[in-house]
C-alpha positions as CSV (number, residue, x, y, z in Angstrom):
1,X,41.9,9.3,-52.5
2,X,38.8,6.8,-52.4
3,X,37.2,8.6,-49.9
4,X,37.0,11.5,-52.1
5,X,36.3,9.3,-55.1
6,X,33.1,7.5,-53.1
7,X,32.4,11.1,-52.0
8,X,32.1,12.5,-55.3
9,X,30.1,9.4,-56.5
10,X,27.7,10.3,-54.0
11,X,27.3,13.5,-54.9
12,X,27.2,13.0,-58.7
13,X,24.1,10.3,-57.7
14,X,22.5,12.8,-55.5
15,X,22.6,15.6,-57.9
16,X,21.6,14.3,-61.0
17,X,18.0,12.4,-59.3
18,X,15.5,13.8,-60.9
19,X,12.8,15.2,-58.3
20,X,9.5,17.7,-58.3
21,X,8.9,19.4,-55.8
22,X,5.5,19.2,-54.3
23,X,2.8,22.0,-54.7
24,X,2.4,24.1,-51.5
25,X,-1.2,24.2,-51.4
26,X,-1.3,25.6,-47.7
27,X,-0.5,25.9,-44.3
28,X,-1.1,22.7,-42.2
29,X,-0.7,22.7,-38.1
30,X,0.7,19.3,-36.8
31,X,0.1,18.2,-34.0
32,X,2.1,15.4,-32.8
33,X,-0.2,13.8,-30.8
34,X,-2.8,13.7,-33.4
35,X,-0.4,12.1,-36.1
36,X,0.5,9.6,-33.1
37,X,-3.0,8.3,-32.9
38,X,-3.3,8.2,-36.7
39,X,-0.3,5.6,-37.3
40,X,1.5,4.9,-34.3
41,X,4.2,2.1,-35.9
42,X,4.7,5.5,-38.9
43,X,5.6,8.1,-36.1
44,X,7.7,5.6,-34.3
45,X,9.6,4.7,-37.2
46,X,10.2,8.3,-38.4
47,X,11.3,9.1,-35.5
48,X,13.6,6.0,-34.9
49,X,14.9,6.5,-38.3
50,X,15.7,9.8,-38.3
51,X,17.5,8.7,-34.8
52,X,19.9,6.4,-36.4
53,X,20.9,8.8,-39.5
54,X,22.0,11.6,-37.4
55,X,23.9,9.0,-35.2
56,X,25.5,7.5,-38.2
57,X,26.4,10.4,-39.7
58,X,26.8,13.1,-37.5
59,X,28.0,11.4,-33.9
60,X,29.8,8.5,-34.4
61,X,32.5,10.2,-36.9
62,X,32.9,12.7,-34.7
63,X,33.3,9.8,-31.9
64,X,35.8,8.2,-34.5
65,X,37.9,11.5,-34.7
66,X,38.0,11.9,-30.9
67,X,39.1,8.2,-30.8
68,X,42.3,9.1,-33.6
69,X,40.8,7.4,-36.5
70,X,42.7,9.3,-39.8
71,X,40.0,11.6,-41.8
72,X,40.3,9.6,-44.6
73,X,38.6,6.2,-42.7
74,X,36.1,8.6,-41.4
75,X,35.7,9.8,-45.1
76,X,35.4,6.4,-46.8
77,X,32.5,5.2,-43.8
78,X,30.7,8.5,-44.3
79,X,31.0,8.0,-48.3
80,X,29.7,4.0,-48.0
81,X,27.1,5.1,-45.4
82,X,25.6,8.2,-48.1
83,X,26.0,5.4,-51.2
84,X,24.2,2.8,-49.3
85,X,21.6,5.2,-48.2
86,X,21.4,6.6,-52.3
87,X,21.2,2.4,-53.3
88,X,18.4,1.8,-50.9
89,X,15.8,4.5,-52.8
């Protein structure tokens, strides 16, 4: 039952930030290797970052369900991870 509650919270947060979408004012080609040698540390830390999110959220509760952890522990780390995450911004 808290799993779904921190789930909803989540979701109540996520939906009710107030965002604008940026103006498309055309199409850009990125090259990886130029964006490298503009800000090395900024492509590195995308790239670790993004890294860490999917593992957090995507493997290692998958890991925990292989391992017999009950779907409602996976639930409430998922929820905690996606509030965190929401707090941070």
């Amino acid at each position: 039952m808290a799993s779904g509650m921190l789930y909803c919270i989540a979701i109540v947060i996520l939906s009710t930030t107030r965002t604008n979408p940026p103006v498309s004012v055309g199409l850009a080609n990125v090259r990886f290797r130029e964006v490298y040698a503009e800000s090395p540390t900024a492509f590195v830390g995308a790239f670790v970052n993004g890294l860490v999110v999917t593992v957090l959220l995507n493997v290692v509760p998958f890991g925990e369900s292989v391992l017999g952890f009950e779907a409602s522990t996976i639930a409430i780390g998922n929820g905690v991870a996606y509030l965190g995450r929401i707090r941070t911004l």
